[in-house]
C-alpha positions as CSV (number, residue, x, y, z in Angstrom):
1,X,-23.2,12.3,-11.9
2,X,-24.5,10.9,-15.4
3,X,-23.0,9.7,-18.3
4,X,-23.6,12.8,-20.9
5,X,-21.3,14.8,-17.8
6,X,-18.8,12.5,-18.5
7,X,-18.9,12.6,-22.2
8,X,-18.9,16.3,-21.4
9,X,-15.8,16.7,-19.8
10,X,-13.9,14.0,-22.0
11,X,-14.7,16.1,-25.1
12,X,-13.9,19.4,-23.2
13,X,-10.6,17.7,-22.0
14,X,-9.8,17.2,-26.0
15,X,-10.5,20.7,-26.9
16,X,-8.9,23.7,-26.3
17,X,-12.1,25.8,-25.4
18,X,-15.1,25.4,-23.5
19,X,-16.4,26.7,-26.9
20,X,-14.8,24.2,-29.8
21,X,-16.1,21.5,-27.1
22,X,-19.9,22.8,-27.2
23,X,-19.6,22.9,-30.8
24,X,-18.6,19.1,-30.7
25,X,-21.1,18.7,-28.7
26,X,-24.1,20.5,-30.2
27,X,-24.9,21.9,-26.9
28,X,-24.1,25.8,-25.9
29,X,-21.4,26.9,-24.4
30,X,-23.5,27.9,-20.9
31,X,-25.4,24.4,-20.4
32,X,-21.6,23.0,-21.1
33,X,-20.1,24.5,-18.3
34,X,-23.0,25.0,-16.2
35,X,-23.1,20.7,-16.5
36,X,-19.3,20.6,-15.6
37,X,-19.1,22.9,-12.8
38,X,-22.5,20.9,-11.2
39,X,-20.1,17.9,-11.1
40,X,-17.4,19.1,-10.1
41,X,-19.2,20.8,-7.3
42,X,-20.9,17.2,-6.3
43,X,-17.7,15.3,-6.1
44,X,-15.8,18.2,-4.6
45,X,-12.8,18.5,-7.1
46,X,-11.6,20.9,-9.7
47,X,-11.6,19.0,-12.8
48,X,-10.9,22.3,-15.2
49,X,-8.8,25.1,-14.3
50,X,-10.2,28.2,-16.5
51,X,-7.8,30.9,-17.6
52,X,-8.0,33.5,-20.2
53,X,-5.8,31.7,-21.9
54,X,-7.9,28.7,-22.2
55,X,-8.9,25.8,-20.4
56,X,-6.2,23.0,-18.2
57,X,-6.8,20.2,-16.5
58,X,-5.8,20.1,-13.0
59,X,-3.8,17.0,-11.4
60,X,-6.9,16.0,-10.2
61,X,-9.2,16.5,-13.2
62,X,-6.1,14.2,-14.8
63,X,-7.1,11.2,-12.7
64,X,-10.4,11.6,-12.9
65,X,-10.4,11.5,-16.8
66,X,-8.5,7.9,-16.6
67,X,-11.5,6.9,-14.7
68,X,-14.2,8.2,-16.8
69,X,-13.1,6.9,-20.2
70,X,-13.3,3.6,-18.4
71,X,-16.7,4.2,-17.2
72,X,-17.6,5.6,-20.8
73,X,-15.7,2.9,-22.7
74,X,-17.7,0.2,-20.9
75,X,-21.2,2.2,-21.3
76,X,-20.7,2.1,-24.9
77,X,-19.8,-1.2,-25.1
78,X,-23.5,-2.3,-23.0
79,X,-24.9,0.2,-25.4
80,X,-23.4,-0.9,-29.0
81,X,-24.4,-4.8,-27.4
82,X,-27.9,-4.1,-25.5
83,X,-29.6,-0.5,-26.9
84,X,-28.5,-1.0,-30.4
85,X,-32.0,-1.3,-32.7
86,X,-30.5,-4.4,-34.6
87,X,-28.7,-6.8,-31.8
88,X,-28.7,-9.6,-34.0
89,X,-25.6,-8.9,-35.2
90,X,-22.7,-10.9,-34.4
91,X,-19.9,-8.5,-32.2
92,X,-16.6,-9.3,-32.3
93,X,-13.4,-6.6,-31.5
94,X,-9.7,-7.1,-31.1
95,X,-7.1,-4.6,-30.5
96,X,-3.4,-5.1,-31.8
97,X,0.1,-3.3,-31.7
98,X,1.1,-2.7,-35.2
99,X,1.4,-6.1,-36.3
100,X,0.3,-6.8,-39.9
101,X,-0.3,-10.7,-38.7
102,X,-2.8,-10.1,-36.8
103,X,-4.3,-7.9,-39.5
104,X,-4.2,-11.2,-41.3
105,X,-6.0,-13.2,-38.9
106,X,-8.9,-11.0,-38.5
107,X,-9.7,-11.0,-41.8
108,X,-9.3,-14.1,-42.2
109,X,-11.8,-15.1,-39.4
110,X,-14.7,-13.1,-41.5
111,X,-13.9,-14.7,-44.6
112,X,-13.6,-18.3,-42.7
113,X,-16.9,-17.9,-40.8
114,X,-18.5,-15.7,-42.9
115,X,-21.5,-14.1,-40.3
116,X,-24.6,-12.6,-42.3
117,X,-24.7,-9.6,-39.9
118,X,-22.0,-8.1,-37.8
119,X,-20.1,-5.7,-36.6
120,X,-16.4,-6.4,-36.3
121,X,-13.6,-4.2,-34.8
122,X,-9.8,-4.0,-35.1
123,X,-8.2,-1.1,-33.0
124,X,-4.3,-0.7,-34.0
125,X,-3.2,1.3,-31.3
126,X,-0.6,1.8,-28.5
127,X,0.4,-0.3,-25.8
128,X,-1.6,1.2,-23.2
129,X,-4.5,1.5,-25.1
130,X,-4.6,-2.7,-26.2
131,X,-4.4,-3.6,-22.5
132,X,-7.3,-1.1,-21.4
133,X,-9.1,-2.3,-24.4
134,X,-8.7,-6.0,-23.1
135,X,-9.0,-5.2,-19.1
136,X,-12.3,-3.2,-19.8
137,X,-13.9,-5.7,-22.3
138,X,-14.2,-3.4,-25.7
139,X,-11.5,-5.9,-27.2
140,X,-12.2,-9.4,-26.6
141,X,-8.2,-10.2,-27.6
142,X,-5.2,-8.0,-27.5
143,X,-2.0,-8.6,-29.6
144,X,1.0,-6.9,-27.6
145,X,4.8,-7.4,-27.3
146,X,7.7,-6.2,-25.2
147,X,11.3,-6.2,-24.6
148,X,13.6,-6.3,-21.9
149,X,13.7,-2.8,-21.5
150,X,10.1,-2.8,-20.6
151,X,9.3,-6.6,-20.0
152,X,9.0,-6.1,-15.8
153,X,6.8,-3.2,-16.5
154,X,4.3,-5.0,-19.0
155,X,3.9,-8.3,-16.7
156,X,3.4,-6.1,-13.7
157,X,0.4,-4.7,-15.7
158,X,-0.8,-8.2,-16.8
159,X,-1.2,-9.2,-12.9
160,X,-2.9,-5.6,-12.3
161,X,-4.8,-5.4,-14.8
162,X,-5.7,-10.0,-14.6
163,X,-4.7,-10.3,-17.8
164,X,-3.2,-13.6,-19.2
165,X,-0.3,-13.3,-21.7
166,X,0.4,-16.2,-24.4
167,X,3.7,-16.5,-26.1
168,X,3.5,-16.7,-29.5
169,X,6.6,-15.7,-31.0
170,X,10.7,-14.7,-30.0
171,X,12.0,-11.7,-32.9
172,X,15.4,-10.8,-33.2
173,X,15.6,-6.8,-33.9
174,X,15.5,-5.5,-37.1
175,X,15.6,-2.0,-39.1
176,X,13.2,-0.9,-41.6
177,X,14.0,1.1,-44.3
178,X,13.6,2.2,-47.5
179,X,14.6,-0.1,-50.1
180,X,16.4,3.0,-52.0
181,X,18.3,3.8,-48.5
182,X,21.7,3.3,-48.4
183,X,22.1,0.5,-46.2
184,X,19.3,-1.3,-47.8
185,X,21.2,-3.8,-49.0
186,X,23.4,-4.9,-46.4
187,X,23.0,-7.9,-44.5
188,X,23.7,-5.9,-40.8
189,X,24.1,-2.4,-39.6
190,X,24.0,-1.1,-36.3
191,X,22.4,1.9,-35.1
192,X,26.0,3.3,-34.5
193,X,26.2,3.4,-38.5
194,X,22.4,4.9,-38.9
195,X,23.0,8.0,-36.8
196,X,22.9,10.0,-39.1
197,X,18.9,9.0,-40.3
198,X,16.3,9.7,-38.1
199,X,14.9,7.0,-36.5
200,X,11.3,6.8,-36.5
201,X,9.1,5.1,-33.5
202,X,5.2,5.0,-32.6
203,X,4.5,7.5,-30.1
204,X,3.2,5.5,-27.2
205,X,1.7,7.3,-24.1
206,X,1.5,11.0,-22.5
207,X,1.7,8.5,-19.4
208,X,5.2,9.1,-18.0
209,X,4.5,6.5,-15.0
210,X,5.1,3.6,-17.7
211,X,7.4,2.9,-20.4
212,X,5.4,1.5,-22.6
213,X,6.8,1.3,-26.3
214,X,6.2,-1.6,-28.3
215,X,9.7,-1.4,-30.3
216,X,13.4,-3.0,-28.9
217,X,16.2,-0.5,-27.9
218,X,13.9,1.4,-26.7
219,X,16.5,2.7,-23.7
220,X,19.0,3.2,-26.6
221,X,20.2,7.0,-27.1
222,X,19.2,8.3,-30.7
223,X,20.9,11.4,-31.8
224,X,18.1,12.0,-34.3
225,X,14.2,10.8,-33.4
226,X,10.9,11.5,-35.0
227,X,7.7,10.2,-33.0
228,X,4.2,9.5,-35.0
229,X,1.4,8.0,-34.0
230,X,0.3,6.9,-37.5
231,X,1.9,3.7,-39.5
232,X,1.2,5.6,-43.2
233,X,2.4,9.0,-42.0
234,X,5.4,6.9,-40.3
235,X,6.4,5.6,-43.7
236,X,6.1,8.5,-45.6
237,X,8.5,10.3,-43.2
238,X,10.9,7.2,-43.3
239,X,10.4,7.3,-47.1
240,X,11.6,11.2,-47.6
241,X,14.3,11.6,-44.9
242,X,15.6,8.0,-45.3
243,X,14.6,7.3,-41.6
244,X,14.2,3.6,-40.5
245,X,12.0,2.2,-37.9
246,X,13.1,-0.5,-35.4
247,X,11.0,-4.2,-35.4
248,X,10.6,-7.5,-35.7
249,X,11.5,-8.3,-39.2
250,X,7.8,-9.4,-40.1
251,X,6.8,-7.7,-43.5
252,X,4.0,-8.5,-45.5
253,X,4.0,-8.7,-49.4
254,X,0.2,-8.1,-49.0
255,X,0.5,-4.5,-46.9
256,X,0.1,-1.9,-49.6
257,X,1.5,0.4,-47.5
258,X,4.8,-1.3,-46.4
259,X,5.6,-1.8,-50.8
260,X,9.4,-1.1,-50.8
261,X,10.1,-1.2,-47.2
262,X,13.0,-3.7,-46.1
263,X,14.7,-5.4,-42.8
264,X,18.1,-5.1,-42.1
265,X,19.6,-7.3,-39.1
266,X,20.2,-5.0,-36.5
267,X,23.9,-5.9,-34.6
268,X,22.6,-5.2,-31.3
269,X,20.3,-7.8,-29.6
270,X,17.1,-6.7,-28.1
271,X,14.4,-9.6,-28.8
272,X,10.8,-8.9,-29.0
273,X,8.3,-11.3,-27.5
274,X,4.9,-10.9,-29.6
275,X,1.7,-12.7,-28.1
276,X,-1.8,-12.2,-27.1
277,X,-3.4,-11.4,-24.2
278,X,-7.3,-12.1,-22.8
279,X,-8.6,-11.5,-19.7
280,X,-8.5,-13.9,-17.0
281,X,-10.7,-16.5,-16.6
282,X,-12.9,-15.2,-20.1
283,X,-14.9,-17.4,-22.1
284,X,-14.3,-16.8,-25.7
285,X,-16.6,-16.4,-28.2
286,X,-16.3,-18.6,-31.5
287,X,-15.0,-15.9,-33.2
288,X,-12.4,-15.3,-30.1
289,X,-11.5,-18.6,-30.6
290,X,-11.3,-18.5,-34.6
291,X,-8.8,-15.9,-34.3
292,X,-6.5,-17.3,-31.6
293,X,-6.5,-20.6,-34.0
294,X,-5.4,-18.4,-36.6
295,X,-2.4,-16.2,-35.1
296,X,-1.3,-19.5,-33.6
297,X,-0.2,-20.6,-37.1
298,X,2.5,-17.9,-36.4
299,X,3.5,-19.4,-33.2
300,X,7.2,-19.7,-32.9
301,X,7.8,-20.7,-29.2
């Protein structure tokens, strides 16, 4: 087993035939799948069902792709740090729920320390993906949340996964909307009144062993839902169908993208807790620590 097989069957997993993946992969379509069948034939699985229909991953070929985008993940991450032909630059990666303030901080750690070389990373992303990110070392700090639907879940994954959550922050539950919506200008609605409007929430995780969404009310029945995995296309679709989005209430005057968007009080009670996570017993780098000294002029509790 070698790492290009591994790359191999993480691109092939993506693509709907052996064929799209070897033209991802500028290899042809017989060395693809000759390398593929080699391994699973040397660890005795069937990663890849093939049907004439296309290509499926098998329960086991499932599992095993959890495992290999770790292994990948972390090559990458020795190979960006120790193979790179310019290592003199300064690395420094963080990966956030969508959370403008922590947008914030990270730029204003390069403009505070201002490094002559880097090579900087912000991953906005979904729940899962922040705590791999911070468990497996490509993301040196993690901004994540939860409610109480899914509180016992996430702290069951920060002992797993020997991560170590700091509070920052407690947020009553809001709605976001439209500023030309109807309820835009009340003070309070509750989602009773906003059935009719589609609510729109971040689609977290093909995972179904975790519940893992970063919004409150998330165990609340919505007669009308749209999921998106994108913050612009999110607003654009709340925008048009005068949809609204569940959060925190935070909104930034300086987020282009959010222009025109407000928070309504929700009735119902669903806190958020926002903090960040590291993993246990890390040193932080200066930069590590620039940031946390930054997000911790939002701290709140």
């Amino acid at each position: 087993m070698n790492i290009n097989q591994l790359k191999y069957v993480l691109e092939t997993a993506n693509s709907s035939s052996m064929r799209e993946a070897s033209t991802r992969l500028y290899v042809s379509q017989p060395a693809l799948s000759a390398s593929i069948h080699e391994l699973e034939e040397e660890l005795g699985i069937l990663i890849f069902e093939r049907t004439n229909k296309g290509i499926f991953l098998t329960d086991e070929g499932r599992e095993f792709i959890d495992y290999a985008k770790k292994a990948v993940g972390q090559y990458e991450i020795l190979e960006d740090r120790y193979l790179s032909r310019d290592s003199s630059k300064e690395r420094f990666s963080v990966s956030t729920q969508h959370y403008n303030f922590a947008i914030k901080a990270f730029t204003d750690v390069i403009k505070t320390m201002d490094p002559k070389k880097y090579v900087f990373s912000i991953h906005e992303t979904k729940t899962k993906e922040v705590l791999d990110d911070v468990r497996n070392m490509k993301s040196e700090i993690g901004i994540i949340s939860f409610s109480s639907s899914n509180e016992a879940v996430i702290k069951k994954l920060f002992r797993d996964y020997g991560l170590v959550f700091t509070p920052l922050m407690r947020r009553e539950t809001y709605a976001y909307m439209w500023e030309d919506h109807p309820f835009a200008d009340k003070r309070e609605v509750s989602i009773d009144e906003m059935q009719a409007y589609p609510c729109v929430s971040f689609d977290q995780s093909n995972d179904s062993r975790f519940y893992l969404t970063e919004e409150a009310m998330a165990d609340y029945s919505f007669d009308k839902m749209i999921k998106s995995d994108d913050r612009a296309t999110s607003m654009e679709i709340i925008a048009r169908l005068h949809g609204y989005s569940i959060g925190s209430g935070m909104l930034s005057e300086d987020d282009a993208i959010l222009k025109g968007l407000v928070a309504v009080k929700l009735r119902e009670e669903d806190p958020l807790f926002i903090g960040y996570i590291v993993r246990k017993g890390s040193l932080m780098s200066k930069y590590g620590e620039a940031f946390v000294e930054e997000i911790l002029k939002y701290k709140e509790i």
